[in-house]
N, C-alpha and C positions, 0 to 999 in steps of 0.2 A: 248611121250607126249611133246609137246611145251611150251616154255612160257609163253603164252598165257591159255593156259589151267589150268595149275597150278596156274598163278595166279588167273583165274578164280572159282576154288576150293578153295582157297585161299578166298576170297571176299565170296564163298558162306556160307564157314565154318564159317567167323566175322560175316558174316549175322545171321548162326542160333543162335548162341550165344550170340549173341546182342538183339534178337530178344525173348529167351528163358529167359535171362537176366530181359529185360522188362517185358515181360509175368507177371517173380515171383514177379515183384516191383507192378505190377496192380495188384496183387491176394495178397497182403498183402496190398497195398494200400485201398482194397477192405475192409479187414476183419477190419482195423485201422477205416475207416468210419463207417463201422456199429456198431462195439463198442462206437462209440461217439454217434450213434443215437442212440443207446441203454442208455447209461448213460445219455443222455439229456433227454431222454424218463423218466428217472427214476426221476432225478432232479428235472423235470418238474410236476410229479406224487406227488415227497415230497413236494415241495416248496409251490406250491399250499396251502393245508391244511396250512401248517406254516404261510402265509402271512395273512391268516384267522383269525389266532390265535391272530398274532402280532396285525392286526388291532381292534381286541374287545378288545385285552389287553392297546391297547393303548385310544381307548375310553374308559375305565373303569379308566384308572391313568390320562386323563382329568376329570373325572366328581370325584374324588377324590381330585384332584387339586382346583378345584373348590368349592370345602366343605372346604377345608382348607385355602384358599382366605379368602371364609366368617367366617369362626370360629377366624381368626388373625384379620380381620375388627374390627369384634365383642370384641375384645382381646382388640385391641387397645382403641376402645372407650371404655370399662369399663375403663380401666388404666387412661384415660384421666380425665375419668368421678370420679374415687378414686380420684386423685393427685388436683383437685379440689375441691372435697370435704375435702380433708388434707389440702390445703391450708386453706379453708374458715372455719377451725373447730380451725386450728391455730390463725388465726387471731382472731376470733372469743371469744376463749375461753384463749386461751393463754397467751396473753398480762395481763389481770385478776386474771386469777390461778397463775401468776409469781407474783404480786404484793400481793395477799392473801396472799401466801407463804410467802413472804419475811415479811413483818406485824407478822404472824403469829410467824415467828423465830427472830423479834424485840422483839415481848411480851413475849416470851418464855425464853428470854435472859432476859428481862429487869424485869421480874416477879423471874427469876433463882435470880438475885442478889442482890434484895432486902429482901429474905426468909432468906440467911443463908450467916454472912460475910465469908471473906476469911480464910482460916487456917495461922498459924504463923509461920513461919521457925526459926531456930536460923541457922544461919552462925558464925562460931569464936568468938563467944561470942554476937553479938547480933542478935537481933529479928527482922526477915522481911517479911512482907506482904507478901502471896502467889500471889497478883497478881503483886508484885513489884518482885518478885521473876521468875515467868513466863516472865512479861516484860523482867527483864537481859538476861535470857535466850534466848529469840529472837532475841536479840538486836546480841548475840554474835556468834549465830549459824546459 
């Protein structure tokens, strides 16, 4: 055998090798792809339905949104439509009812202290008015 020859053995031997090599990389590269189109296949099979779903769910929390839009409108204008009525019930009646009242605890007062005079205190030997008596006491506390 020559040199030639062997190394021609040589090259044929890389060749099948290289050759068997690639073969396994195509025949797993093979099985790698059909499992992708099989789980896209599948993806594709669930997603569907799901997108179905999402889009009525999502029309229903629009027309839901929308009830709640008008129910807070509605909300607002009451509250507007109270807070005006408070005002105008305030003004209205209140400036009135404050002056009735306050009349009404003049006479109450001034009717109080004409029925019954004051009681007498004695302090260390003399005698004082209970309302000269209330008076020091204000004055001091």
């Amino acid at each position: 055998m020559s040199g030639g020859e062997v190394a021609g053995i040589l090259v044929a031997v890389f060749w099948a090798i290289l050759v068997s090599f690639l073969a396994v990389v195509l025949v797993r590269l093979a099985q790698t792809l059909r499992a992708a189109t099989k789980l896209v296949t599948d993806v594709t099979e669930r997603a569907v339905p799901l997108l179905g779903e999402a889009s009525v769910t999502v029309r229903s929390a629009q027309s839901q949104l929308e009830r709640v839009d008008a129910i807070a409108s509605d909300v607002q204008e009451v509250t507007s439509n109270a807070s005006a009525l408070s005002s105008t019930v305030s003004t209205t009646f209140g400036g009135p009812l404050v002056k009735v009242a306050a009349f009404g605890y003049g006479v109450r007062r001034a009717m109080g202290r004409k029925q019954k005079p004051p009681p007498s205190r004695v302090v260390t030997g003399r005698t004082v008015s209970a309302a000269r008596w209330a008076g020091g006491r204000r004055k001091r506390g």
